[in-house]
C-alpha positions as CSV (number, residue, x, y, z in Angstrom):
1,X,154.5,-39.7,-79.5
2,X,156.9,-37.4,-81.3
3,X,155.6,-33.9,-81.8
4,X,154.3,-32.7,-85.2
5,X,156.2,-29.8,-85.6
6,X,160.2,-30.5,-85.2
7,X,162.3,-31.3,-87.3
8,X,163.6,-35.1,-87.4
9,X,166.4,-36.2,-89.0
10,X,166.7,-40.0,-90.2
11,X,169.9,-41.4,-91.4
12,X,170.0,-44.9,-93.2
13,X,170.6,-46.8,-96.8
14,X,167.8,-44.8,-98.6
15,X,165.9,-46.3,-101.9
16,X,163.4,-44.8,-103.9
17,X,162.1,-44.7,-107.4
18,X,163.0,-40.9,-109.4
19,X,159.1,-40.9,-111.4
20,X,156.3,-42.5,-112.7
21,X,157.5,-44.5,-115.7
22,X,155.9,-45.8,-119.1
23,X,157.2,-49.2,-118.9
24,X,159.2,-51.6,-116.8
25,X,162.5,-50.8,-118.6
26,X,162.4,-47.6,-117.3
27,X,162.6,-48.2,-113.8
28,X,166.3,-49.3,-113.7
29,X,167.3,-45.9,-114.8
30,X,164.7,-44.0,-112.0
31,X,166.3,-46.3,-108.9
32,X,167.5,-43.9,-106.4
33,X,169.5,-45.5,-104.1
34,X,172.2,-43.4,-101.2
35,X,174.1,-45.9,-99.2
36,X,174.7,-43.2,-95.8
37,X,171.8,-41.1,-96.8
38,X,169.9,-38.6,-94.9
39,X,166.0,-37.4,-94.6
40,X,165.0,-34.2,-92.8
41,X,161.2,-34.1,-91.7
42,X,159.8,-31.1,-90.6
43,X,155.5,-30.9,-90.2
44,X,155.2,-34.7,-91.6
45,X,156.6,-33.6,-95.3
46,X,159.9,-34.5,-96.5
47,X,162.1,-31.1,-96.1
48,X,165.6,-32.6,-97.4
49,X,167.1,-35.7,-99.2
50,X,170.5,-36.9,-100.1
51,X,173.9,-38.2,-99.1
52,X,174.6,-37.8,-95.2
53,X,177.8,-35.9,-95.9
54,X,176.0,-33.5,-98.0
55,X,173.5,-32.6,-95.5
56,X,175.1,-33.8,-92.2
57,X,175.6,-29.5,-91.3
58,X,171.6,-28.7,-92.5
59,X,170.4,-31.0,-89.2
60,X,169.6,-28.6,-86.3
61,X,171.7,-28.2,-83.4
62,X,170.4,-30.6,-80.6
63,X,168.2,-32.7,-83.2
64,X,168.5,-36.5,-82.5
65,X,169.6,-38.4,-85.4
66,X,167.7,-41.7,-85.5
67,X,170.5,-43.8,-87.4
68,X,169.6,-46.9,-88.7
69,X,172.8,-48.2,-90.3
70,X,172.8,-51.8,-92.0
71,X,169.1,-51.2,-92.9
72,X,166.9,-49.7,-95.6
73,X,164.7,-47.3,-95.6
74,X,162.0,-47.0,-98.4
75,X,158.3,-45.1,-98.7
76,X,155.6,-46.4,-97.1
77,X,153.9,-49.6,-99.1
78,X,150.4,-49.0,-100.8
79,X,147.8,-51.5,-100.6
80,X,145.4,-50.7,-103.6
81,X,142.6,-53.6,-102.3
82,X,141.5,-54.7,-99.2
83,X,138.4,-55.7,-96.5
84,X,139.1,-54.6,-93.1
85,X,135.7,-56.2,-91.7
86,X,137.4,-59.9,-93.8
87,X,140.2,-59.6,-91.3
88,X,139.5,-62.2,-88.7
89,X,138.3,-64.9,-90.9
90,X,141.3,-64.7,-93.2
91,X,142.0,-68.4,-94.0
92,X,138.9,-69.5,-94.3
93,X,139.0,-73.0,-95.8
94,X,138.2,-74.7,-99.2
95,X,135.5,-72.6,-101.6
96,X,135.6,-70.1,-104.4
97,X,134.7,-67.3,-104.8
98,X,130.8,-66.8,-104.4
99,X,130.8,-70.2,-101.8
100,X,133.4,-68.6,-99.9
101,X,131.3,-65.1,-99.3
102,X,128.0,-66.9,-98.6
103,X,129.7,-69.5,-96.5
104,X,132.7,-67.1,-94.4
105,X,132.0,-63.5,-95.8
106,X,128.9,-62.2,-95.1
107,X,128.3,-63.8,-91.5
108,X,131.6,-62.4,-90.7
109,X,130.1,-59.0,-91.9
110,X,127.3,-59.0,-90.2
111,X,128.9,-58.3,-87.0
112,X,130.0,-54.7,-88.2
113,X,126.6,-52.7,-87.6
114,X,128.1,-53.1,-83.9
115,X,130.0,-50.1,-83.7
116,X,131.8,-51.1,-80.5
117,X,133.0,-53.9,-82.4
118,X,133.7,-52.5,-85.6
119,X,136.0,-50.1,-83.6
120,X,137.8,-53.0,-82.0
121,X,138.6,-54.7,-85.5
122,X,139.4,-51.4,-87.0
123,X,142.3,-51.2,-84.3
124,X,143.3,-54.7,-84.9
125,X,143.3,-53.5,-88.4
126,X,145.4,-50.5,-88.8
127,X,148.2,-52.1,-86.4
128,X,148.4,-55.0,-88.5
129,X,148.8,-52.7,-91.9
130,X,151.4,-50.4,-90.0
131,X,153.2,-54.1,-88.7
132,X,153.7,-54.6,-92.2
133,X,154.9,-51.2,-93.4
134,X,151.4,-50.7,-95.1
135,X,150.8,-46.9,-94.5
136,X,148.0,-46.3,-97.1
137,X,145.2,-48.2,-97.7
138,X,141.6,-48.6,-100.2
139,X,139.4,-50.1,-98.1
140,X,136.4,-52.1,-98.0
141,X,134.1,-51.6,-95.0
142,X,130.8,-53.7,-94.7
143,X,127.1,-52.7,-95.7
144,X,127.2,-50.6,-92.2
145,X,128.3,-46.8,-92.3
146,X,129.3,-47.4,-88.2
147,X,132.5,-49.6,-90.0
148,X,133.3,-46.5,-91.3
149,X,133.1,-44.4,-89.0
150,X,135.3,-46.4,-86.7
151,X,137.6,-46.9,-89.4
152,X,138.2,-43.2,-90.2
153,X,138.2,-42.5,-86.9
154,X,141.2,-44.7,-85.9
155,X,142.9,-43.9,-89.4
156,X,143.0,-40.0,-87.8
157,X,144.3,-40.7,-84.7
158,X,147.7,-41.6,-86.5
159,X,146.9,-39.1,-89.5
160,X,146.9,-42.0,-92.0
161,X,146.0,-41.5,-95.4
162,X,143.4,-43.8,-96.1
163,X,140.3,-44.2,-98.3
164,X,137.6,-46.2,-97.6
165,X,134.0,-46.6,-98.0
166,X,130.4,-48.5,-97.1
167,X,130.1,-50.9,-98.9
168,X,126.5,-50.5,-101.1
169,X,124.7,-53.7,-101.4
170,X,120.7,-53.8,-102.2
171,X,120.2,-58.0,-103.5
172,X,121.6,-61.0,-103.1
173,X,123.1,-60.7,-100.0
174,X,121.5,-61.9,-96.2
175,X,118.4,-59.4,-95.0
176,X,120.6,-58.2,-92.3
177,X,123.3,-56.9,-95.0
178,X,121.1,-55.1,-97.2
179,X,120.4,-51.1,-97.8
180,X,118.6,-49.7,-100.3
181,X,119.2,-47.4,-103.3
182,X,118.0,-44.6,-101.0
183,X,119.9,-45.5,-97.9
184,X,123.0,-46.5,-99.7
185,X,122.8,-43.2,-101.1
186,X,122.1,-41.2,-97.8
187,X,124.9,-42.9,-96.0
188,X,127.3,-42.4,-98.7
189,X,126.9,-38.9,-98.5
190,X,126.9,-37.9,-94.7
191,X,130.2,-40.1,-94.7
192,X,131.7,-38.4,-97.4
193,X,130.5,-35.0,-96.0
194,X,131.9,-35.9,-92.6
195,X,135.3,-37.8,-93.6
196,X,136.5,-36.7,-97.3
197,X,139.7,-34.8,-96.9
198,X,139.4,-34.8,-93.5
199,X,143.1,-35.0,-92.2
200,X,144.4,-37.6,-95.0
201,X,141.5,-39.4,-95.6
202,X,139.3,-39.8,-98.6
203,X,136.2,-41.6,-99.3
204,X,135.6,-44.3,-101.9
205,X,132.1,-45.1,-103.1
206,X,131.7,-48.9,-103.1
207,X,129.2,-50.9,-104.8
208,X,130.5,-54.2,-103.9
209,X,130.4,-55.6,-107.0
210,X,127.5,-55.7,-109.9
211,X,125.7,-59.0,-108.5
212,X,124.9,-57.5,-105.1
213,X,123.6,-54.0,-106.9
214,X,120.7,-53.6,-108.1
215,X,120.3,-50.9,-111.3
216,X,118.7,-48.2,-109.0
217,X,121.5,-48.4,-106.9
218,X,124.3,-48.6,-109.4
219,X,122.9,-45.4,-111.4
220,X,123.0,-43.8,-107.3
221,X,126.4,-44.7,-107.0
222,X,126.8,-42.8,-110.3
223,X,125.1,-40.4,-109.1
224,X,127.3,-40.0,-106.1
225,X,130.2,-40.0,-108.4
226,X,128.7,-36.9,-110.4
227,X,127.7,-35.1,-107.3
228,X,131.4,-35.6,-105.5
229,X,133.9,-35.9,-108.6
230,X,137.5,-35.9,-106.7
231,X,135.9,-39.3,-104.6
232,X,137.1,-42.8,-105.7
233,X,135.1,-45.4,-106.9
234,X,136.1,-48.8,-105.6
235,X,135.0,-52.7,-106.2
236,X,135.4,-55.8,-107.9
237,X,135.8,-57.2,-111.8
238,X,135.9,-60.7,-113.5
239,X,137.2,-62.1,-110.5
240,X,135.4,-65.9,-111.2
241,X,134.5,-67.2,-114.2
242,X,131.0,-67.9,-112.2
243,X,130.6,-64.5,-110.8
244,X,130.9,-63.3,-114.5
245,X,128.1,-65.5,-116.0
246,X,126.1,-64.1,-113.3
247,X,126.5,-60.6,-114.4
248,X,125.6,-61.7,-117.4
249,X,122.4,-63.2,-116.1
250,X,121.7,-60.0,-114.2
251,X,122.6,-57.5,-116.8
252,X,121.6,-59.3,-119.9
253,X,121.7,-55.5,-121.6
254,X,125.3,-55.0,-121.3
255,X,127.7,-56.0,-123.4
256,X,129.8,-56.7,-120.6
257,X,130.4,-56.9,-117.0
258,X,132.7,-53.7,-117.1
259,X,129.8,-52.2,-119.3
260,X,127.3,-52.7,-116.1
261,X,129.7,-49.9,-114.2
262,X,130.7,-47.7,-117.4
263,X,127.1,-47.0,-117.9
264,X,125.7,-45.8,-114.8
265,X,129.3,-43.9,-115.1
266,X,131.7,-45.5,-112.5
267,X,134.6,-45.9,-114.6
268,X,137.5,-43.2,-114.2
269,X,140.6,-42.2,-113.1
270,X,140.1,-42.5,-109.9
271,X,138.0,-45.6,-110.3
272,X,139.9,-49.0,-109.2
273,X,138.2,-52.2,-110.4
274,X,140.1,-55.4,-108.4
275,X,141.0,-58.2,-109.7
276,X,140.2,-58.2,-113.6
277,X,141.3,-61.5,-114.2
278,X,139.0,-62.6,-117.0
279,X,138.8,-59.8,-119.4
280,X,137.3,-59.5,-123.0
281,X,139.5,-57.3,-125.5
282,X,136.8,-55.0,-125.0
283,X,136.7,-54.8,-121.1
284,X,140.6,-54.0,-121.4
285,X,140.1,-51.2,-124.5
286,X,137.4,-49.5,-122.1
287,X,139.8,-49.4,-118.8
288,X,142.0,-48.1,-121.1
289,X,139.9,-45.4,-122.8
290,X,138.6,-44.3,-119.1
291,X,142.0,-44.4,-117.8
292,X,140.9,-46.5,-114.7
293,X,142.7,-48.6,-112.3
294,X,143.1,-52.7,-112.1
295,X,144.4,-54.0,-108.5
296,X,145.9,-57.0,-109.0
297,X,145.9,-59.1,-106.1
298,X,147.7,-61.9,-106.4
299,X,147.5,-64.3,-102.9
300,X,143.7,-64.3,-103.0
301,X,144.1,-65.0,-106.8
302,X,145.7,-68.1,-105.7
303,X,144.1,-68.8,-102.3
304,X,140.2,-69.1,-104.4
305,X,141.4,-70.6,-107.7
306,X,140.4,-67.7,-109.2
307,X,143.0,-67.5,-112.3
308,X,146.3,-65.5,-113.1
309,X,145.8,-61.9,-113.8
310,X,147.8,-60.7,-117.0
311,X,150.2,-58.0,-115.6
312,X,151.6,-58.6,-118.9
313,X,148.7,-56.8,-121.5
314,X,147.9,-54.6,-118.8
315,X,151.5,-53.4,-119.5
316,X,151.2,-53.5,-123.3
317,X,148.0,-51.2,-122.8
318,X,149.8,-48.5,-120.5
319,X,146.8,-49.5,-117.9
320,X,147.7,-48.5,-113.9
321,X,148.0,-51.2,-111.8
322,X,148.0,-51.7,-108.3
323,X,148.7,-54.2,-106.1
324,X,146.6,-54.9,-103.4
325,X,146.5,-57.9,-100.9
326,X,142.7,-58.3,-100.9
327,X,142.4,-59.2,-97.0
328,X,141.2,-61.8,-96.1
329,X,140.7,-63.8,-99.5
330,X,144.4,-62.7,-99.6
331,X,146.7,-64.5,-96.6
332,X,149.1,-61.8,-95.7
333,X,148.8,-58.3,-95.0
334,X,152.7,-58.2,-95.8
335,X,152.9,-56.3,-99.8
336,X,156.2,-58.5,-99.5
337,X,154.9,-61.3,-99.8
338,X,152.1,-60.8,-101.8
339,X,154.8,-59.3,-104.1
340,X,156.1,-63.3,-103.6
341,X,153.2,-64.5,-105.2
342,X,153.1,-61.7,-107.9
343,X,156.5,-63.3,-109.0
344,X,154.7,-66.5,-109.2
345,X,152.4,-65.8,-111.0
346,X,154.4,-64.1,-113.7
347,X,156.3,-67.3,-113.2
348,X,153.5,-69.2,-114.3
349,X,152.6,-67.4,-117.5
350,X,156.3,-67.9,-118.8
351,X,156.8,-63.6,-117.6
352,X,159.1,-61.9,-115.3
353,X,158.6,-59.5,-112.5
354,X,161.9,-58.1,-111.5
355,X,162.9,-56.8,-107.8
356,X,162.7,-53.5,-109.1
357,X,159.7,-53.5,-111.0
358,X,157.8,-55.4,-108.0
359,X,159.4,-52.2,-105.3
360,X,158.1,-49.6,-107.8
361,X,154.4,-51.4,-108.2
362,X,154.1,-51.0,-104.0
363,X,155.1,-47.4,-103.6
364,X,155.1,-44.7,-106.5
365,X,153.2,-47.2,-109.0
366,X,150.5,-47.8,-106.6
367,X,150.8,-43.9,-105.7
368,X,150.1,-43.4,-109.5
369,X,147.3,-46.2,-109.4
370,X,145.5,-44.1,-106.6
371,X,146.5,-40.5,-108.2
372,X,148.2,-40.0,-105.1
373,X,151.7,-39.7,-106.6
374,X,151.7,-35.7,-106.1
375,X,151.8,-36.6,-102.2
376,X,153.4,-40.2,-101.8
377,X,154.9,-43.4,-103.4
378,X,159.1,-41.3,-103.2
379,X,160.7,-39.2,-101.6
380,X,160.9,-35.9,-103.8
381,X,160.8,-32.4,-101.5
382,X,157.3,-31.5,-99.8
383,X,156.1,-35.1,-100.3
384,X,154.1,-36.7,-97.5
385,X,156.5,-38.3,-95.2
386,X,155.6,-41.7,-95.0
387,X,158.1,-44.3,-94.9
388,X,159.1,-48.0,-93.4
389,X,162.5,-48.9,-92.3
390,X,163.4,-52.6,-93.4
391,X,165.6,-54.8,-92.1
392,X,167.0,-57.1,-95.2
393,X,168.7,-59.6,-92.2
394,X,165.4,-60.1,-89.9
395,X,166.3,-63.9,-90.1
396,X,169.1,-66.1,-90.3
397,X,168.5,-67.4,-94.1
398,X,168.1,-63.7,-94.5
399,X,171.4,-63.0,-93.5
400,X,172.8,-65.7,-95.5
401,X,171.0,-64.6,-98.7
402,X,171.9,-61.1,-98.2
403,X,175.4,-61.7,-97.5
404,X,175.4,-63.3,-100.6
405,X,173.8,-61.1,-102.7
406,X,175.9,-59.5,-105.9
407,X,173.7,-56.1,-105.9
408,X,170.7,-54.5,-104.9
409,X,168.7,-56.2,-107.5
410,X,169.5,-59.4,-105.6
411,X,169.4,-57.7,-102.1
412,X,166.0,-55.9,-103.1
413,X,164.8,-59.8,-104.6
414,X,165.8,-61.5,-101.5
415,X,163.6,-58.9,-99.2
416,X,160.2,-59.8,-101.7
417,X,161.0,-63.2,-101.8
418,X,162.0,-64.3,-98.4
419,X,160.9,-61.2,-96.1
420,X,157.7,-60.8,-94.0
421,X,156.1,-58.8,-90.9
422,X,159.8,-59.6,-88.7
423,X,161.6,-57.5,-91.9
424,X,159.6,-54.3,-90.7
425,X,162.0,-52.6,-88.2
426,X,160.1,-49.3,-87.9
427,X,157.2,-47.6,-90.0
428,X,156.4,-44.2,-90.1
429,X,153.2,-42.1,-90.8
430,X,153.7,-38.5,-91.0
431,X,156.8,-38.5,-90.2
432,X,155.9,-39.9,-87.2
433,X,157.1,-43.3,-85.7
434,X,153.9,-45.2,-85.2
435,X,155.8,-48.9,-85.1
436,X,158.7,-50.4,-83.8
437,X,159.7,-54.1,-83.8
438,X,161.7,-54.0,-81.0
């Protein structure tokens, strides 16, 4: 393992986005791209940036350059939604939503108060997200704090920024994935007390979603919120048009489903609702007013029937969005392709989602969408240096496309499009190599 404390220099095509933008029409203007361009690391943070001629004398005597001509290197990719304990029955077969987590979910869950195996998985896990370039993650864990613990502790052993949390779940669920209010609440906090801002990680607290809550434990979850105000709040929104009639079942005193987590005070800038499909003008005016986060996740969208998520208002509204791959609804842990079906889906509501637009959304967007942009998401001086190395000619109908491409729109299009896991060459963490493809 490289050491923490040298300086490394990396040479390569270099691509980037400037700032945080308004719109999409500004992100043309913020592309940073240096054909021969050159990154100095020193203590994982990004110590220089520019053209390789300009900074070719600033690399230490007896430094190794690690020169990875004919590919691109670009920040780490951001994965605003995700279940690490859904990971091994990712493709599970034929249901929606609420069928599909009574029938594949919450067996598959159960498993997780093993903490032997929940350490397994969560090895599994984090080498699939770094195969894929995916360097920070919000993560669901299962009802069990042991999935957390194992989680964070494989997440420090490469100093990954991550945030995850136990998931809180009180009704509606098997016996043997229930807590309480109180218990949800007591194991929220020693987790948070033992793993927020620990190294790079940070802790989310995660009601599943409304359905499996009851009111005690939602107003504990606020509670949790109050008590620990720089923690996230992370779970799910008008996912299914059946899940959403439920809510309304179960909270017949709410206006709406978003009003069930407004009032026991879960909504926020740090709080990221998934999915969000099947708003009411109202649900979207009160993400707005709280300044809260949709992850739009776009292969699980598809994979459940769920519906197409309207990138397009939440645009007009100057609402964050992430995307997120929502394992294992979602069918890749690749943010390239899930930025594939993301096209698609702005395909099929007559709307575009260009190459650079769709780069911006997986690293300094998502960044924003987290409040992490101060640290990641570019590659400005002092920023956390967390980046993947991709390779736009990892197969042959890459290599045609790309030697066909008229510009790096095109080039950029044809990674989203066509690339995968085999278009990761390296991924860093810290400024530390932590996968190689070959």
């Amino acid at each position: 393992m490289d050491s923490f404390n040298t300086v490394k220099a990396v040479r390569g095509s270099i691509l980037d986005i400037r700032q945080v933008v308004d719109s999409p029409e500004q992100i043309v203007d913020n592309v940073r791209f240096v054909k021969d361009g050159l990154l100095l690391i020193e203590n994982g943070k990004i110590k220089w940036r520019g053209e390789w001629e300009d900074g070719k004398a600033l690399v230490p005597q007896g430094t190794r350059v690690r020169n990875y001509a004919g590919k691109i290197i670009v920040p780490g990719f951001i994965d605003t939604h995700l279940h690490y304990p859904q990971t091994e029955m990712i493709g599970a077969y034929g249901e929606q939503l609420l069928e599909w987590l009574n029938n594949y979910v919450f067996p598959t869950e159960a498993k997780y108060g093993n903490e032997e195996y929940a350490r397994e998985m969560s090895e599994f896990f984090i080498k699939e997200l770094l195969r894929n370039g995916t360097t920070t993650a919000l993560v669901l864990g299962s009802v069990h704090p042991e999935s957390i613990d194992a989680l964070f502790e494989t997440a420090l052993k490469q100093n990954m920024r991550l945030i995850a949390g136990k998931v809180m779940m009180d009704r509606n669920a098997p016996d043997n994935l229930t807590d309480t209010p109180e218990s949800s609440y007591n194991d929220s906090k020693k987790l948070i007390e033992k793993w927020h801002k620990k190294g790079r990680l940070l802790y989310a607290i995660t009601p599943r979603f409304a359905p499996t809550s009851s009111p005690e434990q939602l107003a504990i979850a606020g509670q949790l919120r109050r008590e620990y105000p720089d923690t996230y709040v992370h779970t799910h929104l008008c996912e299914n048009k059946s899940e959403i009639e439920w809510v309304k079942s179960l909270f017949p005193e709410r206006k709406n489903y978003l009003d069930v987590y407004h009032h026991y005070g879960l909504t926020g800038s740090k709080s990221i609702f998934a999915h969000s499909i099947h708003l009411s003008d109202d649900e979207w005016q009160c993400l707005q007013d709280t300044n809260s986060t949709v992850a739009f996740c776009p292969t699980s969208n598809l994979y459940l029937g769920s519906g197409l998520f309207k990138l397009s208002e939440a645009r007009r509204r100057k609402i964050k969005v992430g995307i997120g791959t929502d394992i294992g609804a979602g069918t890749s842990f690749s943010m390239l392709q899930t930025l594939n079906e993301a096209y698609k889906i702005q395909q099929l509501q007559n709307q575009k989602l260009s190459a650079f637009e769709a780069f911006y959304l997986v690293t300094l967007g998502n960044a924003k969408s987290l409040e992490l942009d101060h640290c990641i998401g570019n590659f400005d001086i002092g920023k956390e240096a967390d980046f993947v190395v991709l390779d736009p000619c990892a197969t042959p109908i890459q290599q045609l496309r790309y030697d066909n491409a008229k510009d790096l729109s095109e080039q950029l299009f044809i990674l989203i499009t066509l690339g995968d896991d085999r278009s990761i060459y390296r991924t860093y963490v810290d400024g530390r190599n932590v996968y190689s493809a070959s």
